[in-house]
Structure formats: structure tokens, C-alpha cells
N, C-alpha and C positions, 0 to 999 in steps of 0.2 A: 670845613677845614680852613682855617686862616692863614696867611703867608705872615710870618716871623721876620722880620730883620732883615726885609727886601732893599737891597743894595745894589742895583742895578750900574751904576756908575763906576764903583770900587771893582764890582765883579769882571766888569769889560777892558777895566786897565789893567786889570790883574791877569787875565785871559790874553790881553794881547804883551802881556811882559813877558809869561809866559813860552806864548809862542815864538816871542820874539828872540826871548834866550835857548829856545828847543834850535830855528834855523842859527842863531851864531853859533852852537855847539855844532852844529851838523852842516856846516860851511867852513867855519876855521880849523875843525880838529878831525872831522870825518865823525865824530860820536854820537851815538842817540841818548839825548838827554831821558834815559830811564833811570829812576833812583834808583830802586835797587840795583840793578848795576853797575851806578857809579860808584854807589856806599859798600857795594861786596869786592870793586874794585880795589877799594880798599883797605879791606881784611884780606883778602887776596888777589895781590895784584901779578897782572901776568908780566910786566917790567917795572925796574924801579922808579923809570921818566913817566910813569904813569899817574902815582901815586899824590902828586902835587895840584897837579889841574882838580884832580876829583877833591881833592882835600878841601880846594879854594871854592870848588860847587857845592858841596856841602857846607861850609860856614858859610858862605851867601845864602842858601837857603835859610838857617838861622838868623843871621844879618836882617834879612826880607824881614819875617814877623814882629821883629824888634823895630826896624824904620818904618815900617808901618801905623805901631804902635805910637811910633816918636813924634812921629808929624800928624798925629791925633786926624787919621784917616779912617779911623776904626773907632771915633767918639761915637760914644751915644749906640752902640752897640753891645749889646750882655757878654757879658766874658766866658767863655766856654767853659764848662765843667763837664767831669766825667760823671758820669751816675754809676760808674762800678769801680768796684774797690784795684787800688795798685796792683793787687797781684794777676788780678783778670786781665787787668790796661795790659801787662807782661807779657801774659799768655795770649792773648788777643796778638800780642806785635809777633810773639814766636811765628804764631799761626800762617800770619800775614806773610813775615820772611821764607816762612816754609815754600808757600805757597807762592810766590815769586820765582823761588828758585824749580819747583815743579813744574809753572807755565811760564820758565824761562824769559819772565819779567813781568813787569810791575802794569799799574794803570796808567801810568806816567809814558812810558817807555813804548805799549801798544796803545793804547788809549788818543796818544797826543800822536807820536811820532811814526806808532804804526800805521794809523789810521791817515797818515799825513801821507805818507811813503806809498799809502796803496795793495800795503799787504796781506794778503788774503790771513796769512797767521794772525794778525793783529787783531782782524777785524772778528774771528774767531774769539780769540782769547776775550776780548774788551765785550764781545755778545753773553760769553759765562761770567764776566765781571756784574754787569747789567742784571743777568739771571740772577745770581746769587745775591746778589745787594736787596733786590727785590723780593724774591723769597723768603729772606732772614728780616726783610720790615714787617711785610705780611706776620710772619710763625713771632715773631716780638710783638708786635703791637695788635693783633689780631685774638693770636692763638693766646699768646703764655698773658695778653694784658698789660703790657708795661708799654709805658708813653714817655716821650720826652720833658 
């Protein structure tokens, strides 16, 4: 197996901006930077002084991939494609959103913040992130045959 589009450098500053924006969200506002949380905060928020910070987290997040993209940090890099059709991409995000709200949050939110914090839930949750991610390469690229 070959390594792909190994970015060792992008990935560590990315990794510590990250983390870096996970502790100021959880030092200035008391919040765990989990996306789905923030993004369902804002389909349903539980006050209205709420809905503004999440609003500006989220276009940052967007923001992010476009200055990225601006300051040609990401040259020379293949541009991601999906290999399945938009309506899968749709059902794929349902799934994922479902599935958030079942293990009352994201990879983001245990993955990063849980695991930061020392939570035994997190480190649960992010162990069946890990399983399943694994599984579904295995039964894809394995079982049913299809590769990237």
C-alpha cells in the first residue's frame, strides 16, 4: 500500500489550530468545540445570545477551507471527489447527523475535546468511532471490492 498525498507539515498546523481554537472556545465561552453541537445549536438553540458565536464558528469553519485554498497551502494536492452520487453524499450526512445526536456528539466534540477533558464517555464513544470507521473500510474495500 502506498501513502497518498502525505502532508506532514499542513497536517501539524492544522492539528495544532485546531486544538488551539478547541482550548479558546473552552477558556473564553466555557463551550466544547463539538460541531454537531454547535451546528444543531443552531437549528435549535436553547437562548437567542447563543446563536451568533455558533453562527461566526461555523462560517470560520468554511472560511478555513477557502484560505487555505487562497494561500495555495493545498498546491499540488488532488482535489477531493466523491465517488458516490449526491443523493448518497445526502444520505451518508442524514446518517452521520442521526448518529451525533444518538451518541450525543460528534468526532470533534469526543474525539478532540473529550479525549482532552479525560472523559470516560468520550473515550467510549470516539473507541466505536475508531470501530466502525474500520469495519466499513474492511466490508468496502475488502468485502464489496471498491477502492479509492
Amino acid at each position: 500500500m502506498e501513502i497518498v498525498n502525505f502532508t506532514p507539515v499542513p497536517a501539524l498546523i492544522g492539528g495544532a489550530l485546531i486544538g488551539l481554537s478547541a482550548a479558546f472556545l473552552l477558556l473564553a465561552r466555557g463551550n466544547i468545540a463539538g460541531i454537531s453541537g454547535i451546528a444543531g445549536g443552531i437549528i435549535y438553540p436553547e437562548q437567542s445570545s447563543d446563536i451568533n458565536w455558533r453562527v461566526l464558528f461555523v462560517i470560520g469553519l468554511v472560511l478555513g477551507g477557502f484560505i487555505y485554498q487562497w494561500l495555495g497551502i493545498g498546491a499540488g494536492v488532488e482535489q477531493i471527489q466523491a465517488m458516490v452520487s449526491k443523493p448518497m453524499l445526502v444520505l451518508a450526512g442524514l446518517l452521520v447527523g442521526i448518529g451525533t445526536q444518538i451518541g450525543t456528539g460528534c468526532t470533534s466534540g469526543h474525539g478532540i475535546c473529550g479525549l482532552a477533558r479525560r472523559s470516560p464517555r468520550s473515550l467510549v464513544a470516539t473507541l466505536c468511532f475508531m470501530g466502525s470507521a474500520l469495519v466499513t473500510v474492511f466490508i468496502v474495500r475488502h468485502l464489496l471490492g471498491i477502492s479509492a
